[in-house]
NUNU-921121 format. One record per atom (N, C-alpha, C): atom name; x, y, z. Coordinates in Angstrom, 2 decimals. Example, Ala and Ser with C-alpha at 12.3 -4.5 7.8 and 13.67 -1.06 7.14 Angstrom:
BEGIN
 at      xx      yy      zz
  N   13.19   -5.69    7.80
 CA   12.30   -4.50    7.80
  C   13.20   -3.30    7.80
  N   12.85   -2.25    7.08
 CA   13.67   -1.06    7.14
  C   12.90    0.03    7.87
***
This chain:
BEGIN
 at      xx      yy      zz
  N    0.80   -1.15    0.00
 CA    0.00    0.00    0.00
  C    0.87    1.24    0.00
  N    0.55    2.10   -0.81
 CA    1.22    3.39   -0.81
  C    0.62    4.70   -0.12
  N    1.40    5.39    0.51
 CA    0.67    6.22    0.62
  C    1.10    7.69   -0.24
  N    0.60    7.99   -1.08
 CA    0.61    8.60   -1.98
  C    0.79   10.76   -1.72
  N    0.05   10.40   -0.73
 CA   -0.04   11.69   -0.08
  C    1.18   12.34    0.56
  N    1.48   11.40    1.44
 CA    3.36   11.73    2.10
  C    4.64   11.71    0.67
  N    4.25   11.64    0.08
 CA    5.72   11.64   -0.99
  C    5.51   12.79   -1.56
  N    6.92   13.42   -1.27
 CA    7.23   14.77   -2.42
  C    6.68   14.96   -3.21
  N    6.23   16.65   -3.87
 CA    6.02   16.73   -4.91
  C    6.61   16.34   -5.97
  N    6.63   15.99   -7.21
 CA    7.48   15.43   -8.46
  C    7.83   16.83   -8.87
  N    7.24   17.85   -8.78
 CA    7.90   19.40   -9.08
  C    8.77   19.92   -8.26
  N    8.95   19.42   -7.21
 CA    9.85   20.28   -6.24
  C   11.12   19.95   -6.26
  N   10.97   18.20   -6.80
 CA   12.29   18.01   -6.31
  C   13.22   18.20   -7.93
  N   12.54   17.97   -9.05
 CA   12.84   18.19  -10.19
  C   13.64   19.63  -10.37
  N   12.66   20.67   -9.69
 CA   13.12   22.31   -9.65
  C   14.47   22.46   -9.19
  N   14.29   21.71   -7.48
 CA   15.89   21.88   -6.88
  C   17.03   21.44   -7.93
  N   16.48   20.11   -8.27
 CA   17.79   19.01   -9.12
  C   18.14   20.12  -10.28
  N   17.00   21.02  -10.92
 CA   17.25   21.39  -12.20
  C   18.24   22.80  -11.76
  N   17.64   23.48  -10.71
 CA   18.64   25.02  -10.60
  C   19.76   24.74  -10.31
  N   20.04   23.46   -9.47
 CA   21.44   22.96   -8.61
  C   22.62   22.54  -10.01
  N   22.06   22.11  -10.88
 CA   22.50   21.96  -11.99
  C   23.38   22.75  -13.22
  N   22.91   23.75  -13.71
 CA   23.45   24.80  -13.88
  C   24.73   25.31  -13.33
  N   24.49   25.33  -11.77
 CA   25.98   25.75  -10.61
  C   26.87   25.21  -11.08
  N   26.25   23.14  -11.03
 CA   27.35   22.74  -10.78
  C   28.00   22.38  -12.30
  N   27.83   22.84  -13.46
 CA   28.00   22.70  -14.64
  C   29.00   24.09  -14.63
  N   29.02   25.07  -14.19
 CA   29.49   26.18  -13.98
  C   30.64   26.07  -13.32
  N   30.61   25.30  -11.89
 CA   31.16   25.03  -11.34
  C   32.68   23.85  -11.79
  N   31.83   22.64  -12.69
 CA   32.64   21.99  -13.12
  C   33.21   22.76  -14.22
  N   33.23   23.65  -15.52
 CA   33.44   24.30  -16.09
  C   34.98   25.03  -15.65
  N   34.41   25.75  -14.51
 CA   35.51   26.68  -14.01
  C   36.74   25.87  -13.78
  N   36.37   24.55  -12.95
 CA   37.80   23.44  -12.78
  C   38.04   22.71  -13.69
  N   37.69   23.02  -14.67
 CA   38.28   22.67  -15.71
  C   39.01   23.60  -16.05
  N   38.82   24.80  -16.41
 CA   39.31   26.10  -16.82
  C   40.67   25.98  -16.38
  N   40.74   25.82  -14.69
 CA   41.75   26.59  -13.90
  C   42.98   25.15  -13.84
  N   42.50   23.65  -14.13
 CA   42.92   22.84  -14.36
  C   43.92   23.05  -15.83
  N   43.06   23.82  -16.71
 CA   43.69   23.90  -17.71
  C   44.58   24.81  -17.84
  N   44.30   25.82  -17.30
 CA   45.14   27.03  -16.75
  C   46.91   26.60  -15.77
  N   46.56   25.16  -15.09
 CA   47.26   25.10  -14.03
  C   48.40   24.28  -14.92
  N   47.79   23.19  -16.06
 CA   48.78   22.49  -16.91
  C   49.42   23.47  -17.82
  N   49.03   24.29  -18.04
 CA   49.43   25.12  -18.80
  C   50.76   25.97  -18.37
  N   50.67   26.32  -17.22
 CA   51.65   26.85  -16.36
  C   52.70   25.64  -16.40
  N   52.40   24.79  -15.78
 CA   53.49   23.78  -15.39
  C   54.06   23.37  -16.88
  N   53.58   23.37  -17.75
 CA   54.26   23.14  -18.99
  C   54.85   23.86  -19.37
  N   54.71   25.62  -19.25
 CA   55.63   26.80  -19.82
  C   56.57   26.78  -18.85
  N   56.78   26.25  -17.45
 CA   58.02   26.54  -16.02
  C   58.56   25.19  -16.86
  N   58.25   24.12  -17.10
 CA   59.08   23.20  -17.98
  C   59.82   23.72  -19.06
  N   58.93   24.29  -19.94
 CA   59.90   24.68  -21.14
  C   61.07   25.81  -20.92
  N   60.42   26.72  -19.95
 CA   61.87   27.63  -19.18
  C   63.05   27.12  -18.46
  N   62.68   26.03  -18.00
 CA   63.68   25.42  -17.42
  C   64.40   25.08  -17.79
  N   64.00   24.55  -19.57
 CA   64.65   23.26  -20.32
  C   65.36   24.59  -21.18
  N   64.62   25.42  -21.70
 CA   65.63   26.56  -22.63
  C   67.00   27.20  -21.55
  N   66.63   27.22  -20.46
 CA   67.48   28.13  -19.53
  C   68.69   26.84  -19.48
  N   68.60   25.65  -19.13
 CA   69.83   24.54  -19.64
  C   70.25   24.63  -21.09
  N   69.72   24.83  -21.89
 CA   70.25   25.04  -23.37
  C   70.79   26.21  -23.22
  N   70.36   27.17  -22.91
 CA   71.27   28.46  -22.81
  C   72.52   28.07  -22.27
  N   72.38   27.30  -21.12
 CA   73.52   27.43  -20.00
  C   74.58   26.61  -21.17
  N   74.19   25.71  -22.43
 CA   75.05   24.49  -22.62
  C   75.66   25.26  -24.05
  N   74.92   26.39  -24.49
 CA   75.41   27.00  -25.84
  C   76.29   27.87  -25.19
  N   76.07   28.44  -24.04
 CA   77.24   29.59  -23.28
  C   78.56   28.36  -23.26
  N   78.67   27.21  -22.94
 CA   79.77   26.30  -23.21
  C   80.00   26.47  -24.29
  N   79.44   25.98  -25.72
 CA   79.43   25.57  -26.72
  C   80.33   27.09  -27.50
  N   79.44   28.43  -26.91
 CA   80.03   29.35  -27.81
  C   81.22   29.44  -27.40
  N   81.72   29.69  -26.11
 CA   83.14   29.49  -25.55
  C   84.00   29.03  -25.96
  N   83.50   27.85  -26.22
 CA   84.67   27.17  -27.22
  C   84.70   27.34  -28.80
  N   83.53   27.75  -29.18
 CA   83.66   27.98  -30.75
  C   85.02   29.71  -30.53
  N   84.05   30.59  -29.90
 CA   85.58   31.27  -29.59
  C   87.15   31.07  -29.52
  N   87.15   30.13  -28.57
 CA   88.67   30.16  -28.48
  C   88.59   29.04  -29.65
  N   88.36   28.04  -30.27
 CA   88.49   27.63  -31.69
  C   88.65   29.10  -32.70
  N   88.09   29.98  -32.75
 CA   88.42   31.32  -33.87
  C   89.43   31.84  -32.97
  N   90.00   32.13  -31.95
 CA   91.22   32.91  -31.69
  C   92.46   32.03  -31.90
  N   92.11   30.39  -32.15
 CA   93.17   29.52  -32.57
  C   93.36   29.55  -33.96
  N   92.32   29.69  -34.48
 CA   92.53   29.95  -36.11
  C   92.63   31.47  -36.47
  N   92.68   32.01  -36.12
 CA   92.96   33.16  -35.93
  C   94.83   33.58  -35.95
  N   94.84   32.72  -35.38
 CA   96.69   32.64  -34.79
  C   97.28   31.98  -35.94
  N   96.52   30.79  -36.26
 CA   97.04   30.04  -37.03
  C   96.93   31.27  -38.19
  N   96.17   31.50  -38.99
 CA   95.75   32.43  -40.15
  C   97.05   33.32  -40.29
  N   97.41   34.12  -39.27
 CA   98.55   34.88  -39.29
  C   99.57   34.08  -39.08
  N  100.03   32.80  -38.79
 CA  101.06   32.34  -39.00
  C  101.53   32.13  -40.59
  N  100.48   31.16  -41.15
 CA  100.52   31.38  -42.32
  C  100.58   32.37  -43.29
  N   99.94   33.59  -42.98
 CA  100.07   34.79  -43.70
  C  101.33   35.21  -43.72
  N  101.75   35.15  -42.98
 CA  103.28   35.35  -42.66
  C  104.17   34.67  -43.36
  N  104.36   33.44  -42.93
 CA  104.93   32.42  -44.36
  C  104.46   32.54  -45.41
  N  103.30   32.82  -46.09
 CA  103.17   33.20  -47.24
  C  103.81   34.49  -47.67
  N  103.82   35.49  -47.00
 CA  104.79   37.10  -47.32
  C  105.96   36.47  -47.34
  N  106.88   35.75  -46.10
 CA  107.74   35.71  -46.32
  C  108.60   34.62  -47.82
  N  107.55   33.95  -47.80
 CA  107.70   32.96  -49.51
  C  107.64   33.79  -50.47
  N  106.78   34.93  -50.63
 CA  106.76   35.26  -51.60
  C  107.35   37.02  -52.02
  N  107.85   37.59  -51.03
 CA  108.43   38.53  -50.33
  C  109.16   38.99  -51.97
  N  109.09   40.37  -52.23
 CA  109.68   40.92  -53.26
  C  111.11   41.16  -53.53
  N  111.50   41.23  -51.69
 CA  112.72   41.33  -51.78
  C  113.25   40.31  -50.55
  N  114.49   39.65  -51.60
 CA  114.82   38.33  -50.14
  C  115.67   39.10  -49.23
  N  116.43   38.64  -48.22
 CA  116.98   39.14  -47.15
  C  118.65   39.64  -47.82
  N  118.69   38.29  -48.76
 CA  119.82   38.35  -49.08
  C  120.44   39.18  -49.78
  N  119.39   39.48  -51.20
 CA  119.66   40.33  -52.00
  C  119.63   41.52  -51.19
  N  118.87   41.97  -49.79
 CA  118.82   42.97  -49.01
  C  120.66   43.43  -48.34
  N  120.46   42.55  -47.98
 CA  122.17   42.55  -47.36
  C  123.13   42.53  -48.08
  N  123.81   42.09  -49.52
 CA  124.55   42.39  -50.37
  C  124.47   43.57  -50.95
  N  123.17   43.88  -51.44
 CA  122.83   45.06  -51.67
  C  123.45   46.28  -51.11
  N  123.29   46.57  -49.72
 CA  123.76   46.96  -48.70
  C  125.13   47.04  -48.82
  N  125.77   45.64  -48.45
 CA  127.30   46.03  -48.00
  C  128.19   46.27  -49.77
  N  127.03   46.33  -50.90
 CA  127.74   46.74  -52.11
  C  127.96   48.23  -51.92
  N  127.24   48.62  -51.70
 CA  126.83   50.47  -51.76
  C  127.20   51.08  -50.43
  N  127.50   50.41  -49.56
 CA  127.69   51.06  -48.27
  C  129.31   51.82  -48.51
  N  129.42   53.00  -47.99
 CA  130.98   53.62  -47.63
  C  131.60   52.99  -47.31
  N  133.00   53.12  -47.46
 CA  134.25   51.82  -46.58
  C  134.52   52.76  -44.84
  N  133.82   53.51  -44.70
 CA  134.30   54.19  -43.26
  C  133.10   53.23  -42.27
  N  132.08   52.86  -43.16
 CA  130.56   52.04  -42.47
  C  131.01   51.07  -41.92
  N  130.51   50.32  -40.66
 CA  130.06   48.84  -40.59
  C  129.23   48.78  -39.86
  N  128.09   47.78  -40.40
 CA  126.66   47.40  -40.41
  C  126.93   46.52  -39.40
  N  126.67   46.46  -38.22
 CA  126.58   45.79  -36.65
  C  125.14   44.78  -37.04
  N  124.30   45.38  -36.54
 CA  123.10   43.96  -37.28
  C  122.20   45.23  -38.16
  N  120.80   43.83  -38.45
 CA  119.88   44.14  -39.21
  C  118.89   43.65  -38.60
  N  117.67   44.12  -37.89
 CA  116.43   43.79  -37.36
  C  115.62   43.77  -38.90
  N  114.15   42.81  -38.43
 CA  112.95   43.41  -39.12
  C  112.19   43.05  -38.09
  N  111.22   44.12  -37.97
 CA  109.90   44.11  -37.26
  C  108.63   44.72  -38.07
  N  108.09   43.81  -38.37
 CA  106.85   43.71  -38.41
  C  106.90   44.14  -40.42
  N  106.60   45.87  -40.87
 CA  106.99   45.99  -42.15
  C  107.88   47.19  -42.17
  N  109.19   46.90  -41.30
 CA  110.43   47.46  -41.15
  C  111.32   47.00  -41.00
  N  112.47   47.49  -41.55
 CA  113.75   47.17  -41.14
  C  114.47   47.66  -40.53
  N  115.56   47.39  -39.65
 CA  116.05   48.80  -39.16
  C  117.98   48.13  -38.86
  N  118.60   48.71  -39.60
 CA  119.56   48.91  -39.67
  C  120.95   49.65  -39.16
  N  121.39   48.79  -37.88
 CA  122.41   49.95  -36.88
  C  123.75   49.58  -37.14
  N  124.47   50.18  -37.15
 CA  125.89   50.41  -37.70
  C  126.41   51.86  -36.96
  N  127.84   52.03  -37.34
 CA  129.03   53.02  -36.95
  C  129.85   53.32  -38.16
  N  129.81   54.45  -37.86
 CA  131.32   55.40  -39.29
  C  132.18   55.86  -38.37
  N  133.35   55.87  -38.45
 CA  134.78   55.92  -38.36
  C  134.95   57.20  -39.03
  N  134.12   58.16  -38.68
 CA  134.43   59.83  -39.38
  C  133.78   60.89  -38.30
  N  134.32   61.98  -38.43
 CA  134.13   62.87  -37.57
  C  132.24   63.47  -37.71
  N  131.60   64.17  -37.19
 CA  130.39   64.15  -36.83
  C  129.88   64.58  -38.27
  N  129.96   65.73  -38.62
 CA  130.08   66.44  -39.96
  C  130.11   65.53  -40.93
  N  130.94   64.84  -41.03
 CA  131.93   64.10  -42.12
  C  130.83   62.82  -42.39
  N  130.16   62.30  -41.12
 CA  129.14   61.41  -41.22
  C  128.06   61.55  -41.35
  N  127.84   62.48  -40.96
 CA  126.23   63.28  -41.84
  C  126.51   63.09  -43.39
  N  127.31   63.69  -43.78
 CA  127.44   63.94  -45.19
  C  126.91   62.13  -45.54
  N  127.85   61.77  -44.90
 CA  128.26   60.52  -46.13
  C  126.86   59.33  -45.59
  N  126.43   59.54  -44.62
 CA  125.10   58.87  -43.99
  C  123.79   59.08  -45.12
  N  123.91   60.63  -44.98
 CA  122.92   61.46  -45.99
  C  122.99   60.72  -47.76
  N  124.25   61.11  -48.01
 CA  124.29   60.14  -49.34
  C  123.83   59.19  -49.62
  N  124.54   58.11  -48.31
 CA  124.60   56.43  -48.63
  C  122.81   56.90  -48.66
  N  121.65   57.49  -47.83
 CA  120.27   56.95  -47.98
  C  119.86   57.29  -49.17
  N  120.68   58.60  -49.99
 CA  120.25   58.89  -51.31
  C  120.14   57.79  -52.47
  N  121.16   57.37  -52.18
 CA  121.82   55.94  -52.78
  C  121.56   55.09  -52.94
  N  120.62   54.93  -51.76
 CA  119.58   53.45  -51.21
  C  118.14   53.51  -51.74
  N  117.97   54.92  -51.74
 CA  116.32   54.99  -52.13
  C  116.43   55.25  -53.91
  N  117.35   55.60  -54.38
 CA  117.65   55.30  -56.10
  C  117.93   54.07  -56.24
  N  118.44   53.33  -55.61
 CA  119.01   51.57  -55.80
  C  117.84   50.74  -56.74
  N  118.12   50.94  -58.03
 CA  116.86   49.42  -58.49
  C  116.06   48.48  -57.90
  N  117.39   47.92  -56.70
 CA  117.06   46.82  -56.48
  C  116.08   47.15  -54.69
  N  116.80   47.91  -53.75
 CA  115.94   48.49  -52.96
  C  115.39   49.10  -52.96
  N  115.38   50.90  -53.33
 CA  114.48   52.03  -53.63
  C  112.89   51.06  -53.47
  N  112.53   50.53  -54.71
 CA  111.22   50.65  -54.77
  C  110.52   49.28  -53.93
  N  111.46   48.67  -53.35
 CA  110.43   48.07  -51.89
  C  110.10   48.76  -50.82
  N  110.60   49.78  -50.66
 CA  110.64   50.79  -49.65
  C  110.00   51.91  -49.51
  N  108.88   52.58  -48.97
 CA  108.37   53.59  -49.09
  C  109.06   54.96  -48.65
  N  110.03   54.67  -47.53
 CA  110.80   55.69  -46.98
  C  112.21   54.85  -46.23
  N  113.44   55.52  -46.46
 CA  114.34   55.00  -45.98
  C  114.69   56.02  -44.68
  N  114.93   56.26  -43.77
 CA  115.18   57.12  -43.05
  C  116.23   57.00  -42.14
  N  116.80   58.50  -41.15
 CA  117.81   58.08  -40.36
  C  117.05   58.21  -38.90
  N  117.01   57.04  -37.73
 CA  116.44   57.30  -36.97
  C  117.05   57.49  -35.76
  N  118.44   57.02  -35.55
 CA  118.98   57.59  -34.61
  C  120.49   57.79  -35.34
  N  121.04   59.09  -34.33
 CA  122.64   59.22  -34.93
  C  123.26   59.91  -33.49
  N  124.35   59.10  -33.11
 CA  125.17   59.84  -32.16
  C  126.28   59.23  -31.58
  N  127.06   60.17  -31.20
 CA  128.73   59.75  -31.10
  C  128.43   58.60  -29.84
  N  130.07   57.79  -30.63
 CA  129.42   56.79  -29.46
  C  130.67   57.10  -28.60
  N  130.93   56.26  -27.08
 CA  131.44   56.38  -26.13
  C  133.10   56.59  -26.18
  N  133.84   56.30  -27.75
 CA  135.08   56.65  -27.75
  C  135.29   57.62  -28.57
  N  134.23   58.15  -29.02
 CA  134.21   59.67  -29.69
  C  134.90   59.78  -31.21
  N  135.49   58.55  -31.52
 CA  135.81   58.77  -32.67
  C  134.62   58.11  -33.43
  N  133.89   56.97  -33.08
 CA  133.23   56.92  -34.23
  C  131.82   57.35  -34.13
  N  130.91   57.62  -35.17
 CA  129.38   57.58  -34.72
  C  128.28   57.11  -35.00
  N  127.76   56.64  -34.10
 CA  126.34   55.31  -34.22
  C  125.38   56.08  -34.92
  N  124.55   55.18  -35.57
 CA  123.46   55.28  -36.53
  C  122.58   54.19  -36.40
  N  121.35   54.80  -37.07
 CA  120.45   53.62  -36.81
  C  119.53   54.01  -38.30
  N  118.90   53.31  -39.69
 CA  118.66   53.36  -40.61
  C  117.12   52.63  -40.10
  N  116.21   53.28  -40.60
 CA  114.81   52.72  -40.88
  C  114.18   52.40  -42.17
  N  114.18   51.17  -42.77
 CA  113.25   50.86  -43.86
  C  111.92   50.64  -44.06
  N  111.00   51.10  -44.04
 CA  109.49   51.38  -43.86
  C  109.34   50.28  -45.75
  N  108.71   49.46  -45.17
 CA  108.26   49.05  -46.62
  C  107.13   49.14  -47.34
  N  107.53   49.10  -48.71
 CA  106.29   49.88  -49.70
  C  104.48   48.96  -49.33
  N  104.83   47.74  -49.15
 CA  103.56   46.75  -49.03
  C  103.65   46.53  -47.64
  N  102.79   46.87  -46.43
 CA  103.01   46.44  -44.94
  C  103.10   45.14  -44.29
  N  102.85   44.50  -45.64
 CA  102.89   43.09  -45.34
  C  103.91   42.36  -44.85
  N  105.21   43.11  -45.78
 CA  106.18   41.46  -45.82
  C  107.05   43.00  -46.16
  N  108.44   42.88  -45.14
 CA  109.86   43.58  -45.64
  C  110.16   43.61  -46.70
***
């Protein structure tokens, strides 16, 4: 037997179920949202993490590609160098015969540096101060008309001159500036 009278309305409880519904559709909605919101995050702090190690491993990587170019770098000018000096317009030798052909008999040529695209040439004359000007002055006239030197040379010059410590003779010092900066 039922009693028909004591049981809920079929509208009332339908109404509650139906407004409660909505919320919780709203409700589930939103956690989804913020769920999606929350993977979302944790996936971009991943990918920062993972670029910020790649950064850290190319800051290695470039480091060494660096000092790899300051090694070839070194190397490059070694070779450049041996190549000027292989192919150099004027050899050392023909430089130095050259020289002690045309030089005064009062001269002697002590050494011969080169640095870099110079030469520099120190020697002593066995003549009084005067007397070595003159003939200093010449010999560079001499040198910069020379066929064979003149035109490797852009400027021959005198860069130092002075009596040396026993007063008879006097030191000199000759600068060859060369025409190509490359190679003496």
């Amino acid at each position: 037997m039922r009693i028909t009278a004591e049981l809920p309305d079929d509208r009332v409880v339908s109404s509650r179920f139906l407004v409660n519904l909505p919320f919780g559709l709203v409700t589930l909605g939103l956690l989804m949202f913020f769920g999606w919101k929350f993977s979302t995050y944790l996936s971009l702090r991943s990918n920062i993490d993972d670029w910020g190690r790649r950064l850290a491993d190319s800051r290695i990587e470039i480091a060494n590609i660096k000092q790899l170019q300051r090694e070839y770098a070194g190397a490059a000018a070694k070779i450049e160098l041996a190549h000027n000096l292989i192919n150099a317009p004027l050899f050392i030798t023909h430089f130095t015969t050259q020289l002690s052909h045309t030089r005064p008999e009062q001269m002697v040529i002590d050494s011969i540096e080169s640095v870099e695209a110079n030469i520099t040439v120190r020697g002593r004359l066995a003549e009084t101060p005067e007397r070595a000007t003159v003939l200093i002055g010449t010999y560079m006239d001499q040198l910069r008309k020379d066929p064979l030197i003149g035109p490797h040379f852009r400027d021959i010059s005198l860069t130092n001159f002075d009596r040396a410590a026993n007063g008879i003779q006097q030191n000199f010092e000759l600068t060859f500036k060369s025409a190509t900066e490359g190679s003496p």
